[in-house]
N, C-alpha and C positions, 0 to 999 in steps of 0.2 A: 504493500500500500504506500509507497514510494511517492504516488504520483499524487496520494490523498497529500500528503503533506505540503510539498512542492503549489498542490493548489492553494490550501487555506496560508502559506506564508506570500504567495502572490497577491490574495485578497488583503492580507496586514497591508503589505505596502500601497496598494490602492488605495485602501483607507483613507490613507495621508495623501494621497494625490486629491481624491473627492475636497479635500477640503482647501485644497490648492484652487481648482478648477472654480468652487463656488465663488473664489475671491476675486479670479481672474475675469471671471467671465461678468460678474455686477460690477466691476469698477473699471481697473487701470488696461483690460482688454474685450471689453463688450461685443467686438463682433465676431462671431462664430468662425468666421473664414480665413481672420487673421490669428485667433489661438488655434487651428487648424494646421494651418501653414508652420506656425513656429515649430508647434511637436513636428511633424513632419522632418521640416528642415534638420531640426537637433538628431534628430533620429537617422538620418540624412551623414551629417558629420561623426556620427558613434560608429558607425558602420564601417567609416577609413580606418577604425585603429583595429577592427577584425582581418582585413585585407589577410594581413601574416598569416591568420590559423586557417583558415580556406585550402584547405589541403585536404585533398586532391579537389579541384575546382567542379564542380557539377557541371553536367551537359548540360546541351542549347535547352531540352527543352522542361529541365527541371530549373534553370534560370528563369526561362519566360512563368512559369507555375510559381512560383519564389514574387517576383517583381510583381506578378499580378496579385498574389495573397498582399502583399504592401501595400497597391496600390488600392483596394478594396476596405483594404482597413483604415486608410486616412477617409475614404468617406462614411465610413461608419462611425468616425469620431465628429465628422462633420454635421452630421445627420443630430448625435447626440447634445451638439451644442446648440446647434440650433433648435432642438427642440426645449432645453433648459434656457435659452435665449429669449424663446417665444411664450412659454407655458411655464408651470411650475415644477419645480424640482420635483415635487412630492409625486406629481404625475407621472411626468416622465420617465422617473428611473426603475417605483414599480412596473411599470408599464414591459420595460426592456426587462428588467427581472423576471419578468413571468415568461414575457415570450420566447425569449434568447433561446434557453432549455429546451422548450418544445420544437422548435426549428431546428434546435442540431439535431435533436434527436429525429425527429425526420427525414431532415437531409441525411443521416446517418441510416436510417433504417434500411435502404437496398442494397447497399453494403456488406451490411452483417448476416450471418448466415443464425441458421435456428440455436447454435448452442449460447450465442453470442448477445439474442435478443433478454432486455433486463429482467430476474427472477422478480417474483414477490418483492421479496424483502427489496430491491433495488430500485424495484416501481416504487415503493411505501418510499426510500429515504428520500428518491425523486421528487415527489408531489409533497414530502415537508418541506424539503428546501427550498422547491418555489414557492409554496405556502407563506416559508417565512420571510423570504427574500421580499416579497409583496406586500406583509401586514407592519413588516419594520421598517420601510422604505417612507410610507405613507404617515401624511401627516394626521390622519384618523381615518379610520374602516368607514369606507363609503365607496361606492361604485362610481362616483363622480368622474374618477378621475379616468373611468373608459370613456370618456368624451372625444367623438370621433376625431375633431379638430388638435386633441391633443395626441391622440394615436398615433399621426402620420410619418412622424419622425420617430417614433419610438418602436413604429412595426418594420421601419426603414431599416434603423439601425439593430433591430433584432436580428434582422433578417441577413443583412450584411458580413454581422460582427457570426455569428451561425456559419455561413459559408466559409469564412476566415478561419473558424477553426477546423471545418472539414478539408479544406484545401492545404490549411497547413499538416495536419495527421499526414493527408496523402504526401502533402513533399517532405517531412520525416521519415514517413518510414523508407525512401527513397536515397536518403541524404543524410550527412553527419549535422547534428545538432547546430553547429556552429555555424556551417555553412548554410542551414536552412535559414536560421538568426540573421543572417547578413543581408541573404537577399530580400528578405521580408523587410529590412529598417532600408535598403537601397531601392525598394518599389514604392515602401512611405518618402524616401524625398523624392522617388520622381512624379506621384499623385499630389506633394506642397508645390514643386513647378508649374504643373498644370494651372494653381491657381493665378499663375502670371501671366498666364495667357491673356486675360481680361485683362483692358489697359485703369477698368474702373477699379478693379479688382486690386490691380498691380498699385495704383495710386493710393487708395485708400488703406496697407500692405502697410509703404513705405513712406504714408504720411505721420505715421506712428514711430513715434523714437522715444523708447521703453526706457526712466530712469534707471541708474547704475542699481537702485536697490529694486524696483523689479523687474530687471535684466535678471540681479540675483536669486530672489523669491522664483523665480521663473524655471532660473536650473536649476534648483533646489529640490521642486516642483517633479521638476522630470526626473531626475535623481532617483528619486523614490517613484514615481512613474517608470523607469526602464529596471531597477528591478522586482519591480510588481511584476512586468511585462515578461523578464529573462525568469521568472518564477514560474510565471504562467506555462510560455512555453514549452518551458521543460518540462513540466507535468503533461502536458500534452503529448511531447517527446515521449515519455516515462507508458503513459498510459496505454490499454491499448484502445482499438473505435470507440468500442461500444460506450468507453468509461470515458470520452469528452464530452458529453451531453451530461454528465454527472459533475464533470467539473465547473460546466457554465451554471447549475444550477446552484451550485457551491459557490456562488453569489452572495447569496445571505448575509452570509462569513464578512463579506465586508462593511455590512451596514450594520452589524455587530462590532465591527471595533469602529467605523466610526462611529456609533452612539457613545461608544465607552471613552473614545477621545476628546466627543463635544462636552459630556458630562465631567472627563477630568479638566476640560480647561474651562467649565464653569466655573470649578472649584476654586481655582487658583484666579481668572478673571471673569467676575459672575458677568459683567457689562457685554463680552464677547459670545455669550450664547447665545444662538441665534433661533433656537427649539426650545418647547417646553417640556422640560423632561418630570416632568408631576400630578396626580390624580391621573385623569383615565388614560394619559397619553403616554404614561411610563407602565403603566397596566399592560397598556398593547405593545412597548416594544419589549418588555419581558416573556410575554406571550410566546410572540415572535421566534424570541432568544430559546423558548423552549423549545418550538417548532424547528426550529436550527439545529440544537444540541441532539433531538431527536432522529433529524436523517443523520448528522455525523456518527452519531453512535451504532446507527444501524450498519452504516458504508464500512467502518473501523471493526464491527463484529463480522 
């Protein structure tokens, strides 16, 4: 259960990205196209200093499968800012928590062959942990937030971020780790170029000149964003098909330490809490945290 672990310490460092993102994306970088581009970009330059380990180089057409998982995943990121740009957090991210899971598992189902398809117990830890990833995510238990208008971008990037991990399974089990890593961050900056195409696009990019301190906040940001990401992957690496639709649904996990992070930095600055973590609203994210504890403990048995 290698790849159990490798998931839930990808979802920690998420964690701390999610709380980067919200900052970035309400203030000092509001449009979705230009925090897009930067990840991209950085991910872009992370990639030259792998150059060296890329041994033996992959063929032509596990390159073009690599650059295309890259290039799919910058708009799967784009999808999701935009939808936390347009709507509310609260909506959109249950919204991708619930579906993500079910799409890989989908996309993944013609694939697997019958010994492969999920037991019982592996359906039950499934359906907690989209259960919980859903009821902890949300800013209280309402259906509201399936509001088609706020859908759009959240079934986008389900859908997206879904193919992304099936496409990357296929070029692992194809390719060494590394070199899978490489062309996946070299197909993300060439989907952030794309967005230079557009001269509005391009203007509006490079009318923004990011101060020294978040220039910093920014790589800091990604920091803990690539290895969320180099966590991820490897459990993906690690896993085998059937168990990637278990790891997107091992979602949960992250909105579980962030609660645990927003509520310890209440403690220390109550003014910066931006949730109310008391009465019925810390009821439901315990709930939640049950519903979580309960598919881990099932996947871990």
């Amino acid at each position: 259960m290698t790849w159990l672990f490798f998931a839930i310490l990808a979802y920690f460092f998420l964690a701390f990205v999610a709380l980067f993102d919200r900052y970035f994306l309400v203030g000092p970088i509001p449009h979705p196209k230009i925090y897009t581009f930067y990840i991209g970009i950085l991910g872009f330059f992370l990639c030259l200093f792998l150059v060296p380990f890329v041994i033996p180089f992959p063929g032509k057409e596990l390159i073009i499968l690599g650059l295309g998982v890259g290039i799919i995943r910058i708009f799967a990121i784009l999808n999701l800012t935009k939808g936390i740009a347009e709507s509310e957090v609260s909506r959109v991210v249950p919204a991708i928590g619930g579906f993500l899971p079910i799409f890989s598992f989908l996309i993944f189902l013609p694939i697997l062959s019958s010994q492969e398809i999920l037991n019982f117990s592996q359906i039950s830890a499934f359906i907690l942990l989209i259960a919980g990833s859903v009821v902890i995510s949300m800013k209280e238990i309402s259906l509201k937030f399936l509001a088609f208008s706020d859908l759009k971008y959240s079934i986008s990037a389900a859908f997206l971020w879904a193919l992304t991990f099936f496409l990357t399974k296929v070029l692992f089990l194809e390719t060494q780790f590394i070199s899978g890593f490489f062309l996946i961050l070299l197909g993300g900056g060439l989907g952030a170029f794309y967005f230079l195409i557009s001269k509005k696009t391009r203007q509006l990019i490079f009318s923004r000149k990011p101060t020294q301190k978040i220039g910093g906040l920014f790589v800091l940001g990604q920091i803990f964003g690539g290895l969320g990401i180099i966590a991820q992957y490897y459990a993906i690496f690690l896993a085998k098909p059937f168990q990637v639709p278990l790891i997107n649904a091992l979602e949960g996990t992250r909105f579980v330490f962030l609660f645990i992070f927003v509520f310890l930095l209440a403690l220390w600055r109550p003014e910066l809490l931006k949730e109310e973590v008391s009465g019925k609203i810390l009821v439901q994210k315990l709930f939640a945290i049950l519903l979580i504890g309960f598919g881990l403990a099932i996947l871990a048995v």
